[in-house]
C-alpha positions in Angstrom: 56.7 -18.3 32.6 56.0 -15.8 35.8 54.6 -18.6 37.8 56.8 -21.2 36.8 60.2 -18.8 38.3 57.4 -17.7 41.5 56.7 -21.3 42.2 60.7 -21.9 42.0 61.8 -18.7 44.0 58.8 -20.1 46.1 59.1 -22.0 49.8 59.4 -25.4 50.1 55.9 -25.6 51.3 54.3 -24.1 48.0 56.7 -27.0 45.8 55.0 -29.6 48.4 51.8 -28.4 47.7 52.5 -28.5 43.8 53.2 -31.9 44.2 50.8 -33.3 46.3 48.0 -31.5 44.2 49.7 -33.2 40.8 49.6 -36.6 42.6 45.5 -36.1 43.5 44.8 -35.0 40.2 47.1 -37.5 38.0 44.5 -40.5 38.2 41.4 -38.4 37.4 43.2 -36.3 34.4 45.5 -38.9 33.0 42.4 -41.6 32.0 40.8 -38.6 30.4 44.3 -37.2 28.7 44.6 -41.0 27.3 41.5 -41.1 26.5 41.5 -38.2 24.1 45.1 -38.8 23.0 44.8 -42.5 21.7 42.3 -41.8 18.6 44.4 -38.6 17.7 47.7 -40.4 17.8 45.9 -43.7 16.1 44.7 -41.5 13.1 47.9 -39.5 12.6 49.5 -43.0 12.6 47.1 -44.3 9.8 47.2 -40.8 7.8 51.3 -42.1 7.9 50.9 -45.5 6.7 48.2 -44.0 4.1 51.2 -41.4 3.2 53.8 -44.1 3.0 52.0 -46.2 0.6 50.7 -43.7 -1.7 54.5 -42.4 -1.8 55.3 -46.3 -2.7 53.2 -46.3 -5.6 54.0 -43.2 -7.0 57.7 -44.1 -7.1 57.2 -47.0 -8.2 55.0 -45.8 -11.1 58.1 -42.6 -11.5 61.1 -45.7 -11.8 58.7 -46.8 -14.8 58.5 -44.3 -16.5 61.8 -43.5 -16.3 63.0 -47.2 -17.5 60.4 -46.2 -20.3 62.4 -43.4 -21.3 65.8 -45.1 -20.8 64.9 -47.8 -23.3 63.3 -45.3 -25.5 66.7 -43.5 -25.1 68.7 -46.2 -25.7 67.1 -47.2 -28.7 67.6 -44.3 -30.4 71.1 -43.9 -29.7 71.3 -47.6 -31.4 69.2 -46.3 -34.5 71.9 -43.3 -34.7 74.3 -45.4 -34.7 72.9 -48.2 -37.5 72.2 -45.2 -39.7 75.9 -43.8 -39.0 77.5 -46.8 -39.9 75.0 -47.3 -43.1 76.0 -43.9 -44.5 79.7 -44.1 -43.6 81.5 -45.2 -46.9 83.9 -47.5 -46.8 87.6 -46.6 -47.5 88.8 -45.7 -50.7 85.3 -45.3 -51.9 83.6 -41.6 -52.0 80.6 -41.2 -50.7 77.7 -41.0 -53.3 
């Protein structure tokens, strides 16, 4: 951070120098920069679409088990209430 606020307390002639250096140097370093980056930022993009997928199929395997247990549910709520009704008596009548 010490050379950052020299170079901008600096003269003009050191920010011209900065700059002129950058410009030399940009062709040679950038190639190499691009070079290096591409494969890094192609396999982080395929570890995401790898990620995205698996996350696909395990929700789609979580929403079917959950209809599984929905239907289960629902079926024994309609069992309870068969055997309610079949145990209810009717009126007038005790139960035995």
């Amino acid at each position: 951070m010490g050379l950052f606020d020299d170079v901008l307390k600096g003269n003009v002639v050191t920010g011209l120098a900065i700059g002129i250096g950058a410009a030399v140097l940009a062709p040679v370093v950038l190639p190499v920069i691009a070079g290096v980056a591409k494969p890094v930022a192609k396999a982080a993009i395929k570890g995401g679409l790898v990620l995205f997928e698996k996350g696909k199929e395990t929700f789609a395997e979580v929403g079917e088990v959950v209809e599984d247990l929905v239907a289960e549910v629902k079926a024994e709520i309609s069992e309870a209430e068969k055997t309610e009704t079949a145990t209810v008596a009717p009126e007038g009548e005790p139960n035995a």
